[in-house]
TORPA-357785 format. One record per atom (N, C-alpha, C, CB): atom name; x, y, z; residue in one letter. Coordinates in nm, 2 decimals. Glycine has a CB too. Layout:
<pts>
 vexdren   east  north     up milo
      CA      X      Y      Z    a
...
</pts>
This chain:
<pts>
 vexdren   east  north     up milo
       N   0.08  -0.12   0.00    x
      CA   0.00   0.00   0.00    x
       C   0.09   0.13   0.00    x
      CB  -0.09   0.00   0.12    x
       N   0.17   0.14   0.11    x
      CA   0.29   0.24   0.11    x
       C   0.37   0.25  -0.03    x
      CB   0.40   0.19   0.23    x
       N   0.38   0.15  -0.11    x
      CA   0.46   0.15  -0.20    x
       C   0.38   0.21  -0.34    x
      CB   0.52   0.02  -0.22    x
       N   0.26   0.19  -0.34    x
      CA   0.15   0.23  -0.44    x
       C   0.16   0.39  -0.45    x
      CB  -0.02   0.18  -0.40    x
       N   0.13   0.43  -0.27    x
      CA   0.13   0.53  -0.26    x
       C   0.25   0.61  -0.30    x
      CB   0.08   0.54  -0.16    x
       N   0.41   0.53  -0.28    x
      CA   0.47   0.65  -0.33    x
       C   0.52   0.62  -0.47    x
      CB   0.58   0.69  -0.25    x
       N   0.48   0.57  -0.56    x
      CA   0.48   0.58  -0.67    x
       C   0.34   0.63  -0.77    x
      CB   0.53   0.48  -0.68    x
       N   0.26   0.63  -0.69    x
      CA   0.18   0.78  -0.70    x
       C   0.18   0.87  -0.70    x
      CB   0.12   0.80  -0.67    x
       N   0.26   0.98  -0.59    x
      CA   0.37   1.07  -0.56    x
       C   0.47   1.11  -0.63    x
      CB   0.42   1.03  -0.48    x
       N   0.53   0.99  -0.68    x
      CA   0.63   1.05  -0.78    x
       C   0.57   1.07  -0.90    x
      CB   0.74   0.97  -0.81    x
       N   0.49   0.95  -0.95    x
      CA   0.42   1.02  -1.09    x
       C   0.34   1.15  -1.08    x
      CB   0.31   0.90  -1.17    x
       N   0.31   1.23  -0.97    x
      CA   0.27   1.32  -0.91    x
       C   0.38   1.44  -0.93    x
      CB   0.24   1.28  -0.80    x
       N   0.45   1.44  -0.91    x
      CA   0.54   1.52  -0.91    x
       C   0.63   1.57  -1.02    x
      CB   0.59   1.50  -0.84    x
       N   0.65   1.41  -1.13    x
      CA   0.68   1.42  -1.25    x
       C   0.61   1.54  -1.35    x
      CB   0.66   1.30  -1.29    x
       N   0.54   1.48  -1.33    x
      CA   0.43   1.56  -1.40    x
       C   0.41   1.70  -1.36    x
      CB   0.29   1.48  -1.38    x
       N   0.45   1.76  -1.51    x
      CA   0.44   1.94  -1.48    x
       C   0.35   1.97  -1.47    x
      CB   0.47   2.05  -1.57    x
       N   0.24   1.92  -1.56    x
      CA   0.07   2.00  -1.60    x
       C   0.01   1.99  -1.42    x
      CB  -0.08   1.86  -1.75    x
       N   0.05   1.84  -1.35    x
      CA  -0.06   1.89  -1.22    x
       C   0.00   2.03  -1.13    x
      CB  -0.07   1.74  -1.09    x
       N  -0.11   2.07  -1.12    x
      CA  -0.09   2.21  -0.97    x
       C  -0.01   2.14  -0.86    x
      CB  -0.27   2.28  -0.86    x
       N   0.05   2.22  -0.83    x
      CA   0.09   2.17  -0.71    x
       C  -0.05   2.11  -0.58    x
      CB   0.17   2.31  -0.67    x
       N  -0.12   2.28  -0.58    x
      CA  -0.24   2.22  -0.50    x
       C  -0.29   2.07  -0.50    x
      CB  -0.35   2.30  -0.52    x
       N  -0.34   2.07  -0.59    x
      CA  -0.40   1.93  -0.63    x
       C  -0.28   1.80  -0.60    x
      CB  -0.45   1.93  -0.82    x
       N  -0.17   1.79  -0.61    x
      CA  -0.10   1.72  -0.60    x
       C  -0.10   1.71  -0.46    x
      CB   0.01   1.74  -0.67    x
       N  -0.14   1.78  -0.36    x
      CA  -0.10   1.78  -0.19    x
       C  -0.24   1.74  -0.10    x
      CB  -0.04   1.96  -0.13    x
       N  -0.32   1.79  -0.21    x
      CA  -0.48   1.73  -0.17    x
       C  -0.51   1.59  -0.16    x
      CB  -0.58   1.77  -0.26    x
       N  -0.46   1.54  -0.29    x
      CA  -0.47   1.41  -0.36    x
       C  -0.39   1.35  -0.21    x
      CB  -0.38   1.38  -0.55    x
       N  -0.23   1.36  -0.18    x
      CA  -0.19   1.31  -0.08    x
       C  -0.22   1.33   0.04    x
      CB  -0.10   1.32  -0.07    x
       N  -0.30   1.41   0.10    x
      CA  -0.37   1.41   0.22    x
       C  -0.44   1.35   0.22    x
      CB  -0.41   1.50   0.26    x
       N  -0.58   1.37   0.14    x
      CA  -0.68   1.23   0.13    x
       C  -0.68   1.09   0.14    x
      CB  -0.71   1.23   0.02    x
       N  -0.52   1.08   0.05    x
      CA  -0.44   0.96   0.07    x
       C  -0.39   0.87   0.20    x
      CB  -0.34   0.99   0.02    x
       N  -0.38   0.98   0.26    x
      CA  -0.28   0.98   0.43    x
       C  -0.43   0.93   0.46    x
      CB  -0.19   1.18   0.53    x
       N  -0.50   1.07   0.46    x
      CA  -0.61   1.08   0.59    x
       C  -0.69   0.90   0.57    x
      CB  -0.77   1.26   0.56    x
       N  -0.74   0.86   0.44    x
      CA  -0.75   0.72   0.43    x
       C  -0.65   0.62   0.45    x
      CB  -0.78   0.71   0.32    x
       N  -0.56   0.61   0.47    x
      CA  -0.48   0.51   0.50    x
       C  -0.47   0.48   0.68    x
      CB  -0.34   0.55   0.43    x
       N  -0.46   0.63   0.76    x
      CA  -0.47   0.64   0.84    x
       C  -0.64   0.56   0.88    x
      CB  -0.42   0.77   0.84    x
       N  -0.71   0.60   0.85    x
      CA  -0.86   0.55   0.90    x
       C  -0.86   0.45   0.86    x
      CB  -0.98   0.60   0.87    x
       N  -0.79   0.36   0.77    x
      CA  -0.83   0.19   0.79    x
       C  -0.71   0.15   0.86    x
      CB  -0.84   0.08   0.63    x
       N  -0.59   0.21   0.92    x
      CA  -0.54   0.16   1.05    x
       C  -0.60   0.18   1.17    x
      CB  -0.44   0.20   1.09    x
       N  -0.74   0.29   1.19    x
      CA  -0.73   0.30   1.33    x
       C  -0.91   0.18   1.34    x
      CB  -0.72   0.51   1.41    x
       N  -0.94   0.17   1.21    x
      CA  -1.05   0.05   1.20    x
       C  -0.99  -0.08   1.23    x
      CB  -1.12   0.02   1.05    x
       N  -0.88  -0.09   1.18    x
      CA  -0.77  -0.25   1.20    x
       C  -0.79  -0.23   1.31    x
      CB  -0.59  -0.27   1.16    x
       N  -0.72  -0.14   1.37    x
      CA  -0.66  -0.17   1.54    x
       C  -0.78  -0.15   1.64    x
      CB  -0.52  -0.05   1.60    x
       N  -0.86  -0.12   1.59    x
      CA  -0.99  -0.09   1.72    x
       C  -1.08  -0.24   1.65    x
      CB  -1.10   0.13   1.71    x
       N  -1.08  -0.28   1.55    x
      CA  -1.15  -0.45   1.58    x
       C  -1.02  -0.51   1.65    x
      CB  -1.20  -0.56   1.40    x
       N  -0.93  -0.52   1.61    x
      CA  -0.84  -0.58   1.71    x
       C  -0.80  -0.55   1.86    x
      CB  -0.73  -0.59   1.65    x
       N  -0.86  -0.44   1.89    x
      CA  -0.86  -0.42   2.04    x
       C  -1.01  -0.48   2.12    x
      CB  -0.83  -0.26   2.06    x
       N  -1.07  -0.52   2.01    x
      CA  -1.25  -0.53   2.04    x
       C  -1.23  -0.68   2.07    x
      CB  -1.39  -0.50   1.90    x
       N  -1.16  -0.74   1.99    x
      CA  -1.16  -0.93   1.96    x
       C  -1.08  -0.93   2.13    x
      CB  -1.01  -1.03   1.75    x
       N  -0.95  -0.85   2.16    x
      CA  -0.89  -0.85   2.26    x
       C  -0.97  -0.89   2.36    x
      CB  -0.83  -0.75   2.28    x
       N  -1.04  -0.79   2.39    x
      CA  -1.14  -0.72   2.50    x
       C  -1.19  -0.84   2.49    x
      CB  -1.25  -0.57   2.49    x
       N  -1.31  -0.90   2.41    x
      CA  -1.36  -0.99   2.41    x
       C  -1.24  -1.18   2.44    x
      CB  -1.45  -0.96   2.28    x
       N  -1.14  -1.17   2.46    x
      CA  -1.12  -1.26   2.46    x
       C  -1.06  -1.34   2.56    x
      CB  -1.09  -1.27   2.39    x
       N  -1.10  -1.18   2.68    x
      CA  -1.02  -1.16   2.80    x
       C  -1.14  -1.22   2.92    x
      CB  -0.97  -0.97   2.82    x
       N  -1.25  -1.19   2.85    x
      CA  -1.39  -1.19   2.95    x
       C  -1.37  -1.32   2.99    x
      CB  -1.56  -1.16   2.89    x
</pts>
């Protein structure tokens, strides 16, 4: 996934025609999603925890 993403980035940056803006949006969106299916991973896996402690 990390690797997709930075070779998305670079073809991002290659590229004259994109804005800058748009190029930093695109990677925040990127982050801010990547970030939210880690903290879904780790909060079912803190749930299965919880439950396996009872």
């Amino acid at each position: 996934m990390c690797e997709a993403l930075g070779k998305l980035t670079g073809k991002i940056r290659q590229s004259g025609r994109l804005r800058r803006a748009l190029a930093q949006e695109l990677l925040r969106f990127a982050v801010s999603d990547i970030a939210g299916l880690a903290v879904k991973r780790d909060a079912i896996g803190f749930i299965r925890l919880a439950a396996a402690h009872r």
